[in-house]
C-alpha positions in Angstrom: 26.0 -8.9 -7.7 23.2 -7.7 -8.3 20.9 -5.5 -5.8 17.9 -7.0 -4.3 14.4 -4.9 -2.6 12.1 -6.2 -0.3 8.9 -5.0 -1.7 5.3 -4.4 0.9 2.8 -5.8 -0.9 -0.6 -5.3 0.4 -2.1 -6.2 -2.0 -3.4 -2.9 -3.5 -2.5 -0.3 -6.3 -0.2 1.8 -4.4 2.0 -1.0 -3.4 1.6 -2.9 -6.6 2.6 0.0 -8.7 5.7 0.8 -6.0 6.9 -2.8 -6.2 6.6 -2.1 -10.3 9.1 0.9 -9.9 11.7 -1.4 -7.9 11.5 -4.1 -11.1 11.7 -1.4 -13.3 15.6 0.4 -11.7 16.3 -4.0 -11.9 16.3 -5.0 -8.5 15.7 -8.4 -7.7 12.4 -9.0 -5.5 11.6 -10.3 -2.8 7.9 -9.4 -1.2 6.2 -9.1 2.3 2.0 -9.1 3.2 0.9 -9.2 6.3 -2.2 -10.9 7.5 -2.8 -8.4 10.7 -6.3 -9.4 11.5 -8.2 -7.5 8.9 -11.3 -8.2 8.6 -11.0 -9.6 5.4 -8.8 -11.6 3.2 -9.1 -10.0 -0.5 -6.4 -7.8 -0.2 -4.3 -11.0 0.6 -4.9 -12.7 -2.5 -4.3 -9.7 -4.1 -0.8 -9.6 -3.0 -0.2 -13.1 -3.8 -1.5 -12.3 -7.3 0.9 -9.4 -7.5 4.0 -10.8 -5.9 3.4 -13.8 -8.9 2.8 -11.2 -11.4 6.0 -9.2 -10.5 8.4 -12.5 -10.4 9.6 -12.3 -6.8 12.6 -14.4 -5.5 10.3 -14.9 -2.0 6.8 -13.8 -0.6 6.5 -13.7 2.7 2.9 -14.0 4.4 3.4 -12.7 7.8 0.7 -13.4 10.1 1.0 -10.1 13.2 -2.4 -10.4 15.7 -2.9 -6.4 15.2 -6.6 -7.8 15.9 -5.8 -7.9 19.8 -5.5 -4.2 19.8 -8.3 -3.0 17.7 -8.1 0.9 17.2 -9.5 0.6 13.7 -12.0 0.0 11.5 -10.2 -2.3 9.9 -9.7 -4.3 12.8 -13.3 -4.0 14.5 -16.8 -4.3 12.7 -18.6 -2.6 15.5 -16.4 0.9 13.9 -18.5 1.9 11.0 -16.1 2.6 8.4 -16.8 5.6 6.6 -18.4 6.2 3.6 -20.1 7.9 0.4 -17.4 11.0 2.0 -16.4 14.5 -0.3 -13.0 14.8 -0.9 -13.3 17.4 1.0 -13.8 15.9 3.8 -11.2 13.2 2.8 -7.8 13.5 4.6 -9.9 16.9 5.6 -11.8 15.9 8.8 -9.1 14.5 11.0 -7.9 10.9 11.1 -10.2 8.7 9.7 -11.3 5.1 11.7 -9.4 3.3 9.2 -6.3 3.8 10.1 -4.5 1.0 12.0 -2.3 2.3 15.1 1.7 2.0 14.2 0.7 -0.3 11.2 3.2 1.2 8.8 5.8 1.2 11.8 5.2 -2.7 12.6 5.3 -3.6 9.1 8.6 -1.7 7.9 10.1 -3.0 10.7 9.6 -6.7 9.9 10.6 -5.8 6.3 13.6 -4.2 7.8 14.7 -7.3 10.0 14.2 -9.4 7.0 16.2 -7.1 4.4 19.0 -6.7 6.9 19.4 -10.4 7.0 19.1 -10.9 2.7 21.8 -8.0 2.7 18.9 -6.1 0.5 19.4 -2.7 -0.6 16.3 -1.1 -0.3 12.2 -1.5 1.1 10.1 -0.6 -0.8 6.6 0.4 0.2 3.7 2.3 -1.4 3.2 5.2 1.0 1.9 8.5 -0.4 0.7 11.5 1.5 -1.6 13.7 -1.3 -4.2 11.2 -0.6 -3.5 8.6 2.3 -6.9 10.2 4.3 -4.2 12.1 6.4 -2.7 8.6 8.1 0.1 10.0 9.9 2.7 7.2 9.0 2.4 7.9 5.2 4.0 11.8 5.3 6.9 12.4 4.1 8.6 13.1 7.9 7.8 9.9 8.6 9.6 8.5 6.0 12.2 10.3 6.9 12.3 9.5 11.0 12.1 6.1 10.1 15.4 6.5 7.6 17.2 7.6 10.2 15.9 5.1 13.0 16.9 2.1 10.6 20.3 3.7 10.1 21.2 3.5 13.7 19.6 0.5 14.0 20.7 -1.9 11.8 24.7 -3.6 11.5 24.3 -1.8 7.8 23.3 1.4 8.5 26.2 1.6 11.4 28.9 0.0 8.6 28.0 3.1 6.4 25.5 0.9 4.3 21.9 1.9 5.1 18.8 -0.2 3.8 17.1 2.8 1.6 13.5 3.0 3.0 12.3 3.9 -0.5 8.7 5.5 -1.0 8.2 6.7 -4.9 5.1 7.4 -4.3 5.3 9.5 -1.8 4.1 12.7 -3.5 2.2 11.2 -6.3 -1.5 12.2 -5.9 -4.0 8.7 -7.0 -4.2 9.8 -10.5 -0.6 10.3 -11.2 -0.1 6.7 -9.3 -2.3 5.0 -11.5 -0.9 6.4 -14.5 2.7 5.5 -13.5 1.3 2.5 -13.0 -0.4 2.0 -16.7 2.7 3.1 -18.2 5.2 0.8 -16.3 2.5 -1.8 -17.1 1.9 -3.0 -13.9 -0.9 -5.3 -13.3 -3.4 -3.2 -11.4 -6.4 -5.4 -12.7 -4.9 -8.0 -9.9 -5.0 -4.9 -7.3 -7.8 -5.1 -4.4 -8.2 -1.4 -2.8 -11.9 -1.8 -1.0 -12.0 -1.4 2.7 -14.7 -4.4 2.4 -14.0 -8.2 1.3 -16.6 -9.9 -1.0 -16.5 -10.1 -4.7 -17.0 -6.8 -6.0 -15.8 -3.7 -4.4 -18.2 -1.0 -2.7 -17.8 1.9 -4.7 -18.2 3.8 -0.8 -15.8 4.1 1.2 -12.7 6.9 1.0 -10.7 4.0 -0.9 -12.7 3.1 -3.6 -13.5 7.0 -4.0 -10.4 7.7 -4.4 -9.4 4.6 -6.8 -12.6 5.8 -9.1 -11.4 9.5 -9.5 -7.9 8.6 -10.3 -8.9 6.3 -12.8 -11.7 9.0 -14.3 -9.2 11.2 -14.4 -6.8 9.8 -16.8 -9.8 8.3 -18.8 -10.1 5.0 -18.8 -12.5 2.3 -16.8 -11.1 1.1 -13.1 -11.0 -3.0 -14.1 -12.3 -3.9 -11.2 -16.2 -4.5 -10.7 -18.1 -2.8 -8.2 -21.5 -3.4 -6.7 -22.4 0.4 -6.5 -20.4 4.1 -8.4 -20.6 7.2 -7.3 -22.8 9.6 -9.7 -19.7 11.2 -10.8 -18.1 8.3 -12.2 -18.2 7.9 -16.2 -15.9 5.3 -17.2 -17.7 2.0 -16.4 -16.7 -1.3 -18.8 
């Protein structure tokens, strides 16, 4: 039998180059996104785009009203999400607006419940802490808490089984992510990383900063088009 993953797709590059890694050790996939009341929708056809790309078994659109809350950004457009940063200041300056409260606990959670009841292996998700902007649920620690939560939480983990919360990522700066991902020939052209929706990404905010260096630092042209680039960036198409 073989052993099957349920891959977070978001619908950007960290995720889509995690859900590579799980096709690559040959599990079979299956794939959860979450529409959470983001303010836009690109990311979401992202990850249906990926999910297609990467063959799933099953993709899952779960629809969670993290709207209700707000406490983000993301979630509220009177938040000015922040922009045109250093990287110093990146991941430097506290906990940026743009993180969601809990989001990576609500999300590996539903994976969870849904991978305990396809007897899965494993989650995968696309979490890395060199540069997640300091968002608490993307260090390694909380990888780890949450391991040991699903293990006395689920009829596997108790039966000596555990679902493998599995983050390859996890200490993989951007540039070594998007390499990994050029050389496991995963599909990041399809990937959506902008903290705005519309048809081109900002080139502004701590994302797309990010994105840009990773790719300018292995060489080669980020695929996606952007309405503005930093001065720094060399490798437009």
């Amino acid at each position: 039998m073989s052993k099957k993953a349920v891959c977070l797709i978001s619908g950007g590059l960290d995720s889509c180059v995690a859900t590579w890694v799980a096709k690559q050790e040959g599990y079979t996939l299956y794939a959860i996104s979450f529409d959470y009341g983001q303010l836009h929708k690109r990311e979401l056809a992202s990850a249906k785009s990926i999910a297609e790309a990467a063959g799933v078994k099953d993709h899952i659109i779960f629809t969670v009203d993290l709207q209700r809350f707000g406490g983000s950004s993301l979630l509220d457009q009177k938040q000015p999400v922040p922009q045109n940063r250093s990287f110093q200041e990146i991941g430097k300056k506290g906990i940026p607006s743009t993180y969601v409260p809990a989001r990576n606990t609500i999300f590996l959670s539903l994976a969870l419940a849904w991978a305990e009841t396809l007897d899965a292996d494993a989650i995968f998700i696309g979490a890395h802490a060199t540069d997640s902007s300091g968002y608490p649920d993307c260090r390694p620690e909380y990888i780890q808490a949450y391991q040991a939560m699903s293990n006395q939480a689920t009829r596997r983990g108790v039966e000596g089984k555990p679902i493998l919360i599995q983050a390859p990522l996890l200490q993989f700066t951007k540039t070594e992510i998007i390499k990994k991902g050029v050389g496991l020939k995963a599909p990041l052209g399809l990937t959506w990383s902008c903290y705005q929706g519309g048809r081109t990404a900002c080139g502004r905010c701590d994302s797309c900063l990010l994105r840009l260096k990773g790719f300018q630092d292995i060489g080669i042209p980020d695929p996606l088009p952007y309405s503005t680039y930093p001065p720094w960036y060399t490798q437009k198409k």
